[in-house]
Residue, then its C-alpha position, 0 to 999 in steps of 0.5 A: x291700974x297698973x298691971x305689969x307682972x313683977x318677978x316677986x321671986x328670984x332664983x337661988x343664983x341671984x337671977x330674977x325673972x324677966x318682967x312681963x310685958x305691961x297689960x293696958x285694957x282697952x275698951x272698945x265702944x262701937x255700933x256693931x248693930x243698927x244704922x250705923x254698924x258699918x262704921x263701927x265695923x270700919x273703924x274696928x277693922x282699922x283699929x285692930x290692923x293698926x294693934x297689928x302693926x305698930x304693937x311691937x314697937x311698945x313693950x305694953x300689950x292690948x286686951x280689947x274688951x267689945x261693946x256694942x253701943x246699938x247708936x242709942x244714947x242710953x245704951x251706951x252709957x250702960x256699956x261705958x259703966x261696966x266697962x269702967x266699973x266691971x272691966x276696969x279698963x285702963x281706956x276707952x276707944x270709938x263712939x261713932x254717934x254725937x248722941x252717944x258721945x255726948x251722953x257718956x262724956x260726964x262719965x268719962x269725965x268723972x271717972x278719969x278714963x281716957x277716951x280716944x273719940x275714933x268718930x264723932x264729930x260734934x264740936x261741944x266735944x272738943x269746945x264747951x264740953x271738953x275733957x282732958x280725958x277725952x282727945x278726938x282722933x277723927x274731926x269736928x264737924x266745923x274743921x272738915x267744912x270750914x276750909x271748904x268755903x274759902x277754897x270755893x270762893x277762890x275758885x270763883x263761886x260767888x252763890x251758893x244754895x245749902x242743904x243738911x239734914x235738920x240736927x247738931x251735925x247738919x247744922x254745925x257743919x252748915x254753918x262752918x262752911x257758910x261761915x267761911x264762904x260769906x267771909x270771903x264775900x260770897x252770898x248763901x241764896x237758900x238754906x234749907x234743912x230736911x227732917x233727919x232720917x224722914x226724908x225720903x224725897x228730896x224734889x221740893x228742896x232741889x227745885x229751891x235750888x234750882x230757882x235760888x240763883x245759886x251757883x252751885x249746891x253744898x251739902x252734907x249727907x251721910x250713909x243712907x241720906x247721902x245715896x238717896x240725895x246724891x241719887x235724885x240730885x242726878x235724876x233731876x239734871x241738875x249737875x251740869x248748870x248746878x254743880x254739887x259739893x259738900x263734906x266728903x262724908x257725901x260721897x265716902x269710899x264707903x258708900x260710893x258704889x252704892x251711889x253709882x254713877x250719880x256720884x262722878x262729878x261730885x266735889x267734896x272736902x274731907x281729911x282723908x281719901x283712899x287715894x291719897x299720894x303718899x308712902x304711908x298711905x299706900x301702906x295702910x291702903x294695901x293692908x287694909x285690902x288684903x285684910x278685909x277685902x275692901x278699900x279703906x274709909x274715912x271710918x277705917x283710918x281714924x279707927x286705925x289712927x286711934x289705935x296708932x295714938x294709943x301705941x305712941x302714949x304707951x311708947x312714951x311710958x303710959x300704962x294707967x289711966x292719967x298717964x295715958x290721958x296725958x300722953x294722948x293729948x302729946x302724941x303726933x306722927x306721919x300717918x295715911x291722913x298725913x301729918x296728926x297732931x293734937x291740940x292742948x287747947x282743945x285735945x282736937x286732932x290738927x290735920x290737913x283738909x283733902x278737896x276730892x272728886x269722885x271719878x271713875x276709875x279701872x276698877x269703879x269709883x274712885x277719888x282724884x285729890x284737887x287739892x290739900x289744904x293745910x292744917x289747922x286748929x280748931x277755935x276753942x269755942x268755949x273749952x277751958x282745959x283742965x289739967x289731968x289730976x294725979 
């Protein structure tokens, strides 16, 4: 898989010609149509920010090869085929859906491709399923919820009423949050999970809540889902007896305008912010601006932070396809989200947990961090990794 360009001749003086810079081909898999292009296009934007950036420092070079995933199962799994089999690609990066992860992950597996997952979050990946082809740069669905429990318990919430839409995410992130929160004696009143992507009015389960006994609601919602709720959440007045909290994917920065002022007051928890305090951030915030106009989302910096781990696998001295799954699963630096590492165990990010409120600033809604919670690694949850074959 190798693609340095060798001098296979050298001058009559003795001189040979200068080694050309090793070519690594990077298979980019992402919904650039459907429900989800957004996030894809997020996450490339990111991506392509950070080849920018960082790509001198590595001696490698970068050929990006597009494919649109559409967020259907089936159709991805024919675009990871020609892009391992026709392309040749020495990696591959993205896939926003857990559908779609999960219906590529045998062929990744079998074939030995590496694949930086720059989005979904379900924790089969990196537990029962895991890979030692396959690291996850963005979260699972239990890290982003679990720390939230403690942190609301210790805030002297002692009731909590739940809500998520009825799939593998919801569910997951549900029950990592109400984990936490029981095991530190607070009490779930309700638990309600609405049809996915069929619910369009969310009254009935709001007046659940209401009349739960609850002390305050956590929720997660996400894209169209989360405007609506965090919408008719408002519009029915319940924020000032009955506070809202949730996964930060409820109120991300892109969407937020979207909700209006319906989102002000809204406490969610989530491992990256735009207006997180620190030089590396400010950095990537401010050219993420001047090159796409927007602020950054949750979807950009993991895109970005993809590409930033791929850099440092190369920096390392990867170029084919079991170096660079080696590599990957090693890599650690300072980024916008702070300090990224990877967990051998799993090939699961390790990352701090940002508590944030949507307020609103100067130029519309914005996030004031409450807290950061420290890093920690996720459970195995069944993963037996084995080792890269070579």
């Amino acid at each position: 898989m190798k693609r340095a360009i060798l001098a296979a001749l050298g001058f009559a003086t003795g001189f040979a010609a200068p080694v050309a810079a090793e070519e690594i081909k990077v298979g980019l898999l992402l919904p650039f149509s459907g429900v989800y292009a957004s996030l894809g296009n997020d996450i490339e934007a990111g991506f392509n920010l950070a080849i920018e950036q960082f790509g001198g420092e590595t001696d490698a070079t970068f050929e990006i090869v597009r494919e649109d995933t559409e967020v259907k199962p089936p159709v991805a799994l024919g675009k990871a085929k020609k892009l391992i089999l026709q392309d040749n690609v020495d990696v591959m990066a993205g896939i926003v859906s857990s559908g779609v992860l999960g219906a590529v992950r045998d062929m990744v597996h079998g074939a030995g491709v590496p694949l930086i997952v720059a989005n979904a979050g379900n924790d089969e990946a990196t537990g029962a399923d895991c890979s030692p082809y396959i690291t996850r740069m963005s979260f699972s669905n239990g890290q982003v919820n679990r720390p939230m429990g403690t942190w609301m318990y210790d805030q002297g919430i002692r009731k909590v009423f739940t809500l998520a839409p009825d799939y593998a995410a919801g569910r997951q992130m549900i029950d990592a949050f109400a984990a936490t929160f029981t095991a530190a004696g607070g009490e779930i009143v309700g638990q309600e999970f609405t049809p996915f992507q069929k619910t369009q009015d969310f009254g009935p389960y709001l007046t659940q809540a209401k009349s739960s006994g609850a002390e305050a609601v956590f929720v997660f919602y996400a894209g169209g889902e989360a405007i609506s709720f965090v919408k008719q959440y408002d519009s029915f007045g319940l924020k000032s007896d009955l506070p809202l909290y949730g996964s930060g994917f409820l109120t991300s920065p892109l969407y937020v305008e979207a909700e209006g002022p319906a989102a002000e007051g809204v406490i969610t928890a989530l491992h990256y912010v735009p207006t997180i305090d620190t030089p590396a951030n400010k950095s990537f915030a401010e050219a993420f601006a001047a090159a796409t106009g927007r602020v950054p989302s949750e979807y950009a910096v993991q895109g970005y932070d993809a590409a930033r781990a791929l850099i440092e696998a190369t920096k390392a001295g990867a170029t084919d396809r079991e170096t660079l799954a080696n590599a990957l699963r090693q890599v650690s630096f300072e980024g916008p989200r702070g300090q990224m590492s990877i967990d051998p165990a799993t090939n699961n990010v390790v990352q701090p947990i940002y508590v944030y409120e949507t307020v609103a600033g100067e130029k519309g809604l914005t996030q004031k961090v409450l807290a950061q919670l420290p890093a920690e690694a996720d459970p195995t949850n069944g993963c037996e990794m084995a080792p890269v074959s070579n």
